[in-house]
ChimeraX commands (.cxc) that place a marker at each C-alpha (Angstrom):
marker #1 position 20.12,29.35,7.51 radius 0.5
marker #1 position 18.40,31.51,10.00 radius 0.5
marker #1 position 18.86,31.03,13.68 radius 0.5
marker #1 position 15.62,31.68,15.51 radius 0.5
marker #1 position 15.75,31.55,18.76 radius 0.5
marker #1 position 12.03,31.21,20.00 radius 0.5
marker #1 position 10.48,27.44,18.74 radius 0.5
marker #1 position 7.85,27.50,16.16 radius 0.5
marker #1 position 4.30,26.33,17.37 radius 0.5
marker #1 position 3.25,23.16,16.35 radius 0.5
marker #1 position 0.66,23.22,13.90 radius 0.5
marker #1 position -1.67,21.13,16.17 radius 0.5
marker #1 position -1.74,23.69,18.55 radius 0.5
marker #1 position -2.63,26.39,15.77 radius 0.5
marker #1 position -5.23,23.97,14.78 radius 0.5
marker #1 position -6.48,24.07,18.35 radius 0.5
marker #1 position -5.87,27.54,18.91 radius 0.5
marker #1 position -7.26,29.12,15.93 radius 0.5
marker #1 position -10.10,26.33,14.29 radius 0.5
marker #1 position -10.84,23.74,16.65 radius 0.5
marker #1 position -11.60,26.14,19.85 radius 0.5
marker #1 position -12.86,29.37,18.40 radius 0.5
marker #1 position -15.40,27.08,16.11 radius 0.5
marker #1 position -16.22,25.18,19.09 radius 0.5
marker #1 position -15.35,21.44,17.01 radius 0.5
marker #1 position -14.22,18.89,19.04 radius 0.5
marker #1 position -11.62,16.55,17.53 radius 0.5
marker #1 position -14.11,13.75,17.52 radius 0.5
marker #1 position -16.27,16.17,15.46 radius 0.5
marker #1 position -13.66,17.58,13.16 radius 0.5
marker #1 position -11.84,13.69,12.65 radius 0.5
marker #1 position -14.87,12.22,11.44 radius 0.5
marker #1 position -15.10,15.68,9.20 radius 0.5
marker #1 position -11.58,14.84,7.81 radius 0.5
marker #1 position -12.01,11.23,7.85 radius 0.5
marker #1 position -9.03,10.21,10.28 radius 0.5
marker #1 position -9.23,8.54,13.24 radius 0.5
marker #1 position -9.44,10.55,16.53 radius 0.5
marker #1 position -6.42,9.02,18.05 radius 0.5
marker #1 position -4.63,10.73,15.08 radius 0.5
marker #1 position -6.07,13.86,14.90 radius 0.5
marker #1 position -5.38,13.76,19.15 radius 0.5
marker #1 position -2.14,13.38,18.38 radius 0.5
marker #1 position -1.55,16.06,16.08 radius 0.5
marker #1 position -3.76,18.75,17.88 radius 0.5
marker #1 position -1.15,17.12,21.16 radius 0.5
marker #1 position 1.95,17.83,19.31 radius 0.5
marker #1 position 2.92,14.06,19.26 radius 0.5
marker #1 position 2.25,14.01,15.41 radius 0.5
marker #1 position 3.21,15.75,12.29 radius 0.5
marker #1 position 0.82,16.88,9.61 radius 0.5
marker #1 position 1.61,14.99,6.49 radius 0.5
marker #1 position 0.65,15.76,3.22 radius 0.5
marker #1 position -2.36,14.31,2.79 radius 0.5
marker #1 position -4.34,15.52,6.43 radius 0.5
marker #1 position -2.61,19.06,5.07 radius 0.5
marker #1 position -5.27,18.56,1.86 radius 0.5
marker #1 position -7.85,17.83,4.21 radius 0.5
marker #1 position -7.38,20.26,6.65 radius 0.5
marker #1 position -6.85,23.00,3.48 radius 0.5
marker #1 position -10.29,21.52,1.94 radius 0.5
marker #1 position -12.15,21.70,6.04 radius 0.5
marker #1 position -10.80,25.53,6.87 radius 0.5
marker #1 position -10.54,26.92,3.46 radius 0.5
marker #1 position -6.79,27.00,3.79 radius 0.5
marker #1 position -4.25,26.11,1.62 radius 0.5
marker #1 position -2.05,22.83,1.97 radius 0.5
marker #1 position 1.15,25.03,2.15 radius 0.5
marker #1 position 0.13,26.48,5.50 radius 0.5
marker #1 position -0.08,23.42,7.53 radius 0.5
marker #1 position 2.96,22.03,5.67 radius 0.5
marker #1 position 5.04,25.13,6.02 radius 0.5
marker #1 position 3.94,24.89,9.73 radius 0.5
marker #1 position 5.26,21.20,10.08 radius 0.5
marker #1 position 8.27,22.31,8.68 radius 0.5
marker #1 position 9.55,25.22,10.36 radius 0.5
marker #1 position 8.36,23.25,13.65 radius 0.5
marker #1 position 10.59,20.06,12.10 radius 0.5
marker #1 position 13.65,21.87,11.23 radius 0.5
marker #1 position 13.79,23.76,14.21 radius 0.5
marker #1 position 13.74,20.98,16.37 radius 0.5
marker #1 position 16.27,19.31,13.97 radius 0.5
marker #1 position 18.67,22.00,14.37 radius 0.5
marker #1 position 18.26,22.59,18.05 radius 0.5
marker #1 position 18.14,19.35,19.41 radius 0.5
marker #1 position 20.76,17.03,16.54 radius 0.5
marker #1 position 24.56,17.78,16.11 radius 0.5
marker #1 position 24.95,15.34,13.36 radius 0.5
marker #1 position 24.45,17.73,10.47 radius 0.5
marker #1 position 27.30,20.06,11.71 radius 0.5
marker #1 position 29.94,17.37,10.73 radius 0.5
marker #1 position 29.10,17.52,7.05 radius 0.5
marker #1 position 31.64,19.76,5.53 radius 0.5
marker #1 position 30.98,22.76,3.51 radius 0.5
marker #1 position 31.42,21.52,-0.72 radius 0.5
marker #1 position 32.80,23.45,-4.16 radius 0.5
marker #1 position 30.41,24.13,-6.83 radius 0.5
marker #1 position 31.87,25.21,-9.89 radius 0.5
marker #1 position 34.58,26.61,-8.18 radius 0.5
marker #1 position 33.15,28.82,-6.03 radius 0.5
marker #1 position 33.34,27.60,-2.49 radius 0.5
marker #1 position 29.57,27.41,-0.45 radius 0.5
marker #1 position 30.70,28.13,2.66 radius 0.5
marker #1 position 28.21,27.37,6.07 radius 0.5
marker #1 position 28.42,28.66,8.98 radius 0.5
marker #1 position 27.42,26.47,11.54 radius 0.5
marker #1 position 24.25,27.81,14.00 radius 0.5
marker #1 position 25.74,28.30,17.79 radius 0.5
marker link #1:1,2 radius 0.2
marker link #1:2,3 radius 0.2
marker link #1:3,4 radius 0.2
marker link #1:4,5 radius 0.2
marker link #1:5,6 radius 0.2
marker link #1:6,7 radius 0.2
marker link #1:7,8 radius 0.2
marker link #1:8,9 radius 0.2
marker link #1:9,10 radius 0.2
marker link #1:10,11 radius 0.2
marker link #1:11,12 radius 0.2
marker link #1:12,13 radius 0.2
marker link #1:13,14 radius 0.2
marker link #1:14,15 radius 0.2
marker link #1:15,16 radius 0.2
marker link #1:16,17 radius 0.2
marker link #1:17,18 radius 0.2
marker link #1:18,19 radius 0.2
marker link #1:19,20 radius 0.2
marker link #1:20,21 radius 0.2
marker link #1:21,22 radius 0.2
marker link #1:22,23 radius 0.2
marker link #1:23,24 radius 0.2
marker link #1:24,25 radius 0.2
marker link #1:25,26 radius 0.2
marker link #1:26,27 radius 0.2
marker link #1:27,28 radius 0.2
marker link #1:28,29 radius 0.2
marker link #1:29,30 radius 0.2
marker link #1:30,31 radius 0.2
marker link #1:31,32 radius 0.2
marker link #1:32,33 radius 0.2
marker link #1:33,34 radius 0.2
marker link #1:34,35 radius 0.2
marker link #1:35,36 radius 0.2
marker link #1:36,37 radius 0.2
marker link #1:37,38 radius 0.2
marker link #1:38,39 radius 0.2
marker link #1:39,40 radius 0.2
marker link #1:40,41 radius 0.2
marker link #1:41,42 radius 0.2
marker link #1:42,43 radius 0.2
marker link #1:43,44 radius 0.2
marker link #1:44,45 radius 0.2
marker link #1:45,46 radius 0.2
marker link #1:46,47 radius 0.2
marker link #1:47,48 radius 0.2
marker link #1:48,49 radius 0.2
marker link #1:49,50 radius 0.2
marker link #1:50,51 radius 0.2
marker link #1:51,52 radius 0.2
marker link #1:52,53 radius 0.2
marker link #1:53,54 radius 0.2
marker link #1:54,55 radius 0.2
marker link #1:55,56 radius 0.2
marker link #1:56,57 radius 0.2
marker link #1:57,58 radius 0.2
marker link #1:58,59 radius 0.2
marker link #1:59,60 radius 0.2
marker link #1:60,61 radius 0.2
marker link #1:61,62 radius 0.2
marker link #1:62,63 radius 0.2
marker link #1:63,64 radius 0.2
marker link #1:64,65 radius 0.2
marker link #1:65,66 radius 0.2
marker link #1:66,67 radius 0.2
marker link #1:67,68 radius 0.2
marker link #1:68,69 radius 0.2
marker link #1:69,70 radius 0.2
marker link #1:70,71 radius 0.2
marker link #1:71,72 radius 0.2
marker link #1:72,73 radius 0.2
marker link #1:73,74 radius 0.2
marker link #1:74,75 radius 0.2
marker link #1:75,76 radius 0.2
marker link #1:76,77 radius 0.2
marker link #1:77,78 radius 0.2
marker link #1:78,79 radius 0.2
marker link #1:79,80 radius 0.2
marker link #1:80,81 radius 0.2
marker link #1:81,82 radius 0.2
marker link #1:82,83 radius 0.2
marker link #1:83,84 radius 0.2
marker link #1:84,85 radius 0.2
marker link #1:85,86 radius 0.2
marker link #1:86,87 radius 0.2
marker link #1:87,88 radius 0.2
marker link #1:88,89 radius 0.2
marker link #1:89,90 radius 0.2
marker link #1:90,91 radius 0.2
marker link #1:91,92 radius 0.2
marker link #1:92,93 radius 0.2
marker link #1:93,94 radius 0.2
marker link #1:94,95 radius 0.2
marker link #1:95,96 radius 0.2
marker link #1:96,97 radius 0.2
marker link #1:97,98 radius 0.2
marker link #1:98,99 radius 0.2
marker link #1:99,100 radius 0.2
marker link #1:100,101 radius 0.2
marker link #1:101,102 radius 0.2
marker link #1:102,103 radius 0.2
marker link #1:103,104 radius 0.2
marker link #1:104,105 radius 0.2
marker link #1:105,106 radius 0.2
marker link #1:106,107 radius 0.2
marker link #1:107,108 radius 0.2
view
């Protein structure tokens, strides 16, 4: 697991950032566009939301993007915050498979 230092941007704010803004859409404009309501595509483009897979389709089919990117986005942003901000997962000890030990080294 790598440890990066520097938190991933939310993909609402890339949304913002590099559609919404330089395309001059508001989020009314581009919700009704994507058929979602405007309190949820506020809450994405906010950072209070996470882009599931099925706004990912819709934002791929809007911006001629793929799925994968705003997916990929959510989760780098997701595991970053898992690892930075939960301990819980450092308890689970490392397992054998086959033998061969899988040894993890827990992120500082």
């Amino acid at each position: 697991m790598r440890d990066r230092k520097r938190q991933p941007t939310h993909p609402g704010k890339i949304l913002k950032y590099h559609y919404l803004e330089p395309l001059d859409l508001s989020i009314t404009e581009v919700a009704e566009v994507l058929r979602v309501s405007r309190k949820t595509l506020s809450a994405i483009v906010n950072g209070r939301a996470s882009v599931t897979p099925d706004l990912a389709l819709r934002l791929s089919r809007a911006f001629k993007t793929s799925a994968e990117l705003w997916l990929n986005l959510q989760q780098a942003y997701d595991l970053w915050h898992l690892i930075h901000k939960s301990s819980a997962w450092k308890k689970i000890p490392s397992l054998s498979l086959h033998g061969v030990s899988a040894q993890l080294s827990p992120i500082s």
